[in-house]
MISEBA-946821 format. One record per residue: residue in three letters; x, y, z of N, C-alpha, C, O, CB in turn. Coordinates in steps of 0.02 Angstrom, whole numbers, padded with zeros to 5 digits, always signed. Glycine has a CB too. Example, Ala and Ser with C-alpha at 12.3 -4.5 7.8 and 13.67 -1.06 7.14 Angstrom:
2
ALA+00660-00284+00390+00615-00225+00390+00660-00165+00390+00712-00166+00423+00565-00224+00452
SER+00642-00112+00354+00684-00053+00357+00645+00002+00394+00670+00057+00402+00704-00030+00286
//
This chain:
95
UNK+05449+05052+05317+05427+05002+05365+05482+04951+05380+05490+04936+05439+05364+04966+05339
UNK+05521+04923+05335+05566+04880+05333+05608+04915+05379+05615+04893+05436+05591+04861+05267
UNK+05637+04966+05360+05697+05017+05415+05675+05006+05483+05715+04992+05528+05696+05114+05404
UNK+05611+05012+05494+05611+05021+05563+05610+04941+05593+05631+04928+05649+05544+05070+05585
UNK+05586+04896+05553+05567+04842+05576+05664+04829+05593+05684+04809+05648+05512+04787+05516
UNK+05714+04848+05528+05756+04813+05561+05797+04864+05598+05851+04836+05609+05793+04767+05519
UNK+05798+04928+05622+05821+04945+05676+05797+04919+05744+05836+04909+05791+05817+05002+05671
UNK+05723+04906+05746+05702+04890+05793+05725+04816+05818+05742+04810+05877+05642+04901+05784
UNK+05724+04754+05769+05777+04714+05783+05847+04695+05797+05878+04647+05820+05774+04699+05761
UNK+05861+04773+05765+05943+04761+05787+05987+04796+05849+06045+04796+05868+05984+04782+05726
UNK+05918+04828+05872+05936+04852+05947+05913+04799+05994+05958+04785+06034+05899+04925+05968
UNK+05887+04782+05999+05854+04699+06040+05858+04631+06030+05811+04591+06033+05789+04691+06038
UNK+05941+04614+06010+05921+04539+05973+05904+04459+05984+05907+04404+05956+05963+04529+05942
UNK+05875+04505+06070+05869+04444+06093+05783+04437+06090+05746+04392+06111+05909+04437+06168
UNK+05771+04484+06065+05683+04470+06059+05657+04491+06014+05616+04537+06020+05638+04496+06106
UNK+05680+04454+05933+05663+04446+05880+05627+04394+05877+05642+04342+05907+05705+04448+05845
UNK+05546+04402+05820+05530+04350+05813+05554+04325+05743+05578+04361+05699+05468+04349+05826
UNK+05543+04254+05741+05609+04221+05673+05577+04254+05614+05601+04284+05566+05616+04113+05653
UNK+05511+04239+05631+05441+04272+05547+05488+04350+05517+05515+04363+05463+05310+04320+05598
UNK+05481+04391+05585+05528+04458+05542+05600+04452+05533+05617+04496+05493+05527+04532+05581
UNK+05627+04433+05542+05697+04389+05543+05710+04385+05453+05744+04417+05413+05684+04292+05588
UNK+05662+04328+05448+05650+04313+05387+05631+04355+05330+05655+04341+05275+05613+04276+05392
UNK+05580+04417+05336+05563+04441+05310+05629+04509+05288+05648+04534+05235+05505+04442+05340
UNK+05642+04518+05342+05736+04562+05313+05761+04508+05286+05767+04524+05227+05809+04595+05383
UNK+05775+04467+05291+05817+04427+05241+05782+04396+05177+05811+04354+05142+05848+04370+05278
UNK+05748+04407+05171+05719+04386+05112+05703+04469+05065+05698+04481+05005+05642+04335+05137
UNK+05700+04493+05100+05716+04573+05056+05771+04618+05055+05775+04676+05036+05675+04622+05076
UNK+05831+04561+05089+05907+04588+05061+05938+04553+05028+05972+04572+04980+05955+04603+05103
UNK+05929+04478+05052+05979+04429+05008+05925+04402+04953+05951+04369+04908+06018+04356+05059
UNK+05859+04409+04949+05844+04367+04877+05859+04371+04816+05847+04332+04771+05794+04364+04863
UNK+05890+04431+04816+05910+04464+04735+05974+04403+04724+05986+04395+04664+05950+04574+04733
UNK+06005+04371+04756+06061+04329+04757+06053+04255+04734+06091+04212+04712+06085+04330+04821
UNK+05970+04261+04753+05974+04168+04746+05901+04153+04802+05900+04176+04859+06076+04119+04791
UNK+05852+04117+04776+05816+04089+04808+05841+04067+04878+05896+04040+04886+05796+04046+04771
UNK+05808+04077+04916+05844+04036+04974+05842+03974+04986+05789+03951+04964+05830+04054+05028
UNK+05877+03935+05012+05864+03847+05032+05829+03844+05104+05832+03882+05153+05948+03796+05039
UNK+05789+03775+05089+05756+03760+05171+05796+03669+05177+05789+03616+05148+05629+03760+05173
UNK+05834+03694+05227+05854+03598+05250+05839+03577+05286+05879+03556+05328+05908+03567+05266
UNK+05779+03571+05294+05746+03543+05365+05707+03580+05411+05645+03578+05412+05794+03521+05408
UNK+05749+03622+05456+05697+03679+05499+05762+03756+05478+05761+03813+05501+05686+03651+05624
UNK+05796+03732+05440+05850+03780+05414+05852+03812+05374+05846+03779+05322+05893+03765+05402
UNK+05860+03903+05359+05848+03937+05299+05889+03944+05293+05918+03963+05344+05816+03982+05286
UNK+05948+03934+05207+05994+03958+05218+06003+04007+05147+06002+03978+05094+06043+03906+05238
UNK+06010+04069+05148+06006+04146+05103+06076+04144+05084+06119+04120+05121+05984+04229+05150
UNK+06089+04169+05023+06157+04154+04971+06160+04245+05002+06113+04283+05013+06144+04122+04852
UNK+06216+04254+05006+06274+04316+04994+06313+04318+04918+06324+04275+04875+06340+04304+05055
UNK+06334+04407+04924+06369+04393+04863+06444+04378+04869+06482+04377+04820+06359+04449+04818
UNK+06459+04370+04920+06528+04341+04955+06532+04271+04968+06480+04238+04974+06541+04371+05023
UNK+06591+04245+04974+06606+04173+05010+06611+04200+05079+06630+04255+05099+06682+04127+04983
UNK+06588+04143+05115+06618+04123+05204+06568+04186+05253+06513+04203+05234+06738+04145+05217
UNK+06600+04214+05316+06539+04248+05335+06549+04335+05316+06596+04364+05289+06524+04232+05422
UNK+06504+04352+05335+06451+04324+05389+06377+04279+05343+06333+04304+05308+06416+04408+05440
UNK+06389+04212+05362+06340+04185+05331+06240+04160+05351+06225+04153+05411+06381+04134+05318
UNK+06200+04152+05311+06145+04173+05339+06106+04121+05344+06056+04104+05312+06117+04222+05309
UNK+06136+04096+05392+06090+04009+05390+06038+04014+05456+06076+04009+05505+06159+03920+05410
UNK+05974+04021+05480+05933+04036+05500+05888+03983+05523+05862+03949+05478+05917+04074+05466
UNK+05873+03967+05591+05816+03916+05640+05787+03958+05686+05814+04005+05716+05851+03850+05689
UNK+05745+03944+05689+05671+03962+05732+05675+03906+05779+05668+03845+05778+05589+03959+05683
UNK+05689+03951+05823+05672+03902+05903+05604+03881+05920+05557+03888+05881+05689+03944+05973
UNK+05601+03862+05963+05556+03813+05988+05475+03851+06002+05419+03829+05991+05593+03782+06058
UNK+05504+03922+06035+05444+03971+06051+05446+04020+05976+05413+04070+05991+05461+04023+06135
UNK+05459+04025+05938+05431+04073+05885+05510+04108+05849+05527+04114+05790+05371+04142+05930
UNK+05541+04124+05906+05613+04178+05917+05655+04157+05869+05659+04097+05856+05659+04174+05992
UNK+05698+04210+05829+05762+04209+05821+05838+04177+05873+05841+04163+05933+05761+04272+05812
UNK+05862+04176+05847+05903+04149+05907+05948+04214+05894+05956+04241+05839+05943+04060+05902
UNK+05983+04242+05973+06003+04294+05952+06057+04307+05898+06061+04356+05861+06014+04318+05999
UNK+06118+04228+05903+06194+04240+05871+06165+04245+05773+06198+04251+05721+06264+04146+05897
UNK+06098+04239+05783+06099+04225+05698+06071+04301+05685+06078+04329+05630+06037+04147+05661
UNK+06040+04331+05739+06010+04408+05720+06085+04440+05710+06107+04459+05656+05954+04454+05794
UNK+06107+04441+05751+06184+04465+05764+06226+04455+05680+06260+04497+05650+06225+04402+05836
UNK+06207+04382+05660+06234+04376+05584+06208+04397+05552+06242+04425+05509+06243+04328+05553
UNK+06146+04403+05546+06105+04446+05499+06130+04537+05492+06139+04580+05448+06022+04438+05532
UNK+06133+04531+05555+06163+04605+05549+06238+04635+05528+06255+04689+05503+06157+04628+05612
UNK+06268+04586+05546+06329+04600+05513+06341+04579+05440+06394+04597+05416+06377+04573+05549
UNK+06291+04537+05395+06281+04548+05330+06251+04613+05315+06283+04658+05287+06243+04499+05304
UNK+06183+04621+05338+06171+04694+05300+06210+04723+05303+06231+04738+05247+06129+04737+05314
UNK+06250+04753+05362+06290+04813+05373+06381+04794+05296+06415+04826+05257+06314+04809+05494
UNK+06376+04739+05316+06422+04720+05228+06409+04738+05164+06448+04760+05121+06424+04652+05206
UNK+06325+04722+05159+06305+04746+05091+06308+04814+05094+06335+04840+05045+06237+04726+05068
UNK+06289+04854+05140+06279+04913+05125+06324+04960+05135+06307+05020+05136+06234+04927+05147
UNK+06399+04936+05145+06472+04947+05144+06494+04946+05081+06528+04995+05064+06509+04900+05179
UNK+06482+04897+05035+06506+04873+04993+06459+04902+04933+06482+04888+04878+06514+04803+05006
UNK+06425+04923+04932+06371+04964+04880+06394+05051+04911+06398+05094+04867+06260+04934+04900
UNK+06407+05070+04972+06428+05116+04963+06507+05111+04938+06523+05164+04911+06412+05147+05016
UNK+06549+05076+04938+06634+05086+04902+06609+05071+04819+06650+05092+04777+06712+05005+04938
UNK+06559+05045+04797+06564+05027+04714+06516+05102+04713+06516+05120+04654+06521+04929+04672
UNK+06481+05145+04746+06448+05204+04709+06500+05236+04696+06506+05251+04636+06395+05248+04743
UNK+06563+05261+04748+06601+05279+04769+06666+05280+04699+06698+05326+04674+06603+05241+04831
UNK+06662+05202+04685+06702+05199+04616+06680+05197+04551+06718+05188+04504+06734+05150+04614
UNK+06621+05205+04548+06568+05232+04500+06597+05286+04472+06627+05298+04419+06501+05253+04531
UNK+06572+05327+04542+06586+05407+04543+06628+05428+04509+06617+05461+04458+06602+05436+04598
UNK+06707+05407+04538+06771+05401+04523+06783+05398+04449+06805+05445+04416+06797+05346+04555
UNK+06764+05326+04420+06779+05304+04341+06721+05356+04302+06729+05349+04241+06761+05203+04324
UNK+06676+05396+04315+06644+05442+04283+06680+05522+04282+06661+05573+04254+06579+05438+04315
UNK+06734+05509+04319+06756+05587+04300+06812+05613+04253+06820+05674+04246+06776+05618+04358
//
């Protein structure tokens, strides 16, 4: 369900609502760190410094805003870069 929810967001990012927004990010980055709220601001820890970073507002009508879907997406697509090069050297130091 999650897969589709976020393919389906990441082909359209201009008509995300923030609720599922949130809900991918809270089931990729929470393993990292509770997230912070500063006001109308979510902001989700990475296991990296600097970006792509995941600081998150809900506009006025419900929506994502698109440049933060756009960040969101270019974190997942990091994590799941970076978990494929450490299986990768797993592999490697096991032979």
């Amino acid at each position: 369900m999650l897969v589709k929810m976020e393919n389906d967001i990441f082909a359209n990012a201009r008509n995300v609502r923030f609720k599922d927004l949130l809900k991918i990010c809270d089931e990729c980055f929470s393993k990292y760190g509770k997230p912070r709220q500063k006001g109308s601001h979510h902001i989700y820890k990475t296991p990296w410094k600097g970006n792509p970073r995941i600081n998150l507002q809900e506009t006025k009508d419900g929506m994502a805003k698109p440049y933060q879907v756009a960040q969101v997406r270019d974190a997942i697509e990091k994590l799941k870069s970076s978990k494929k090069e450490s299986d990768v050297e797993r592999e490697g130091s096991s032979r």
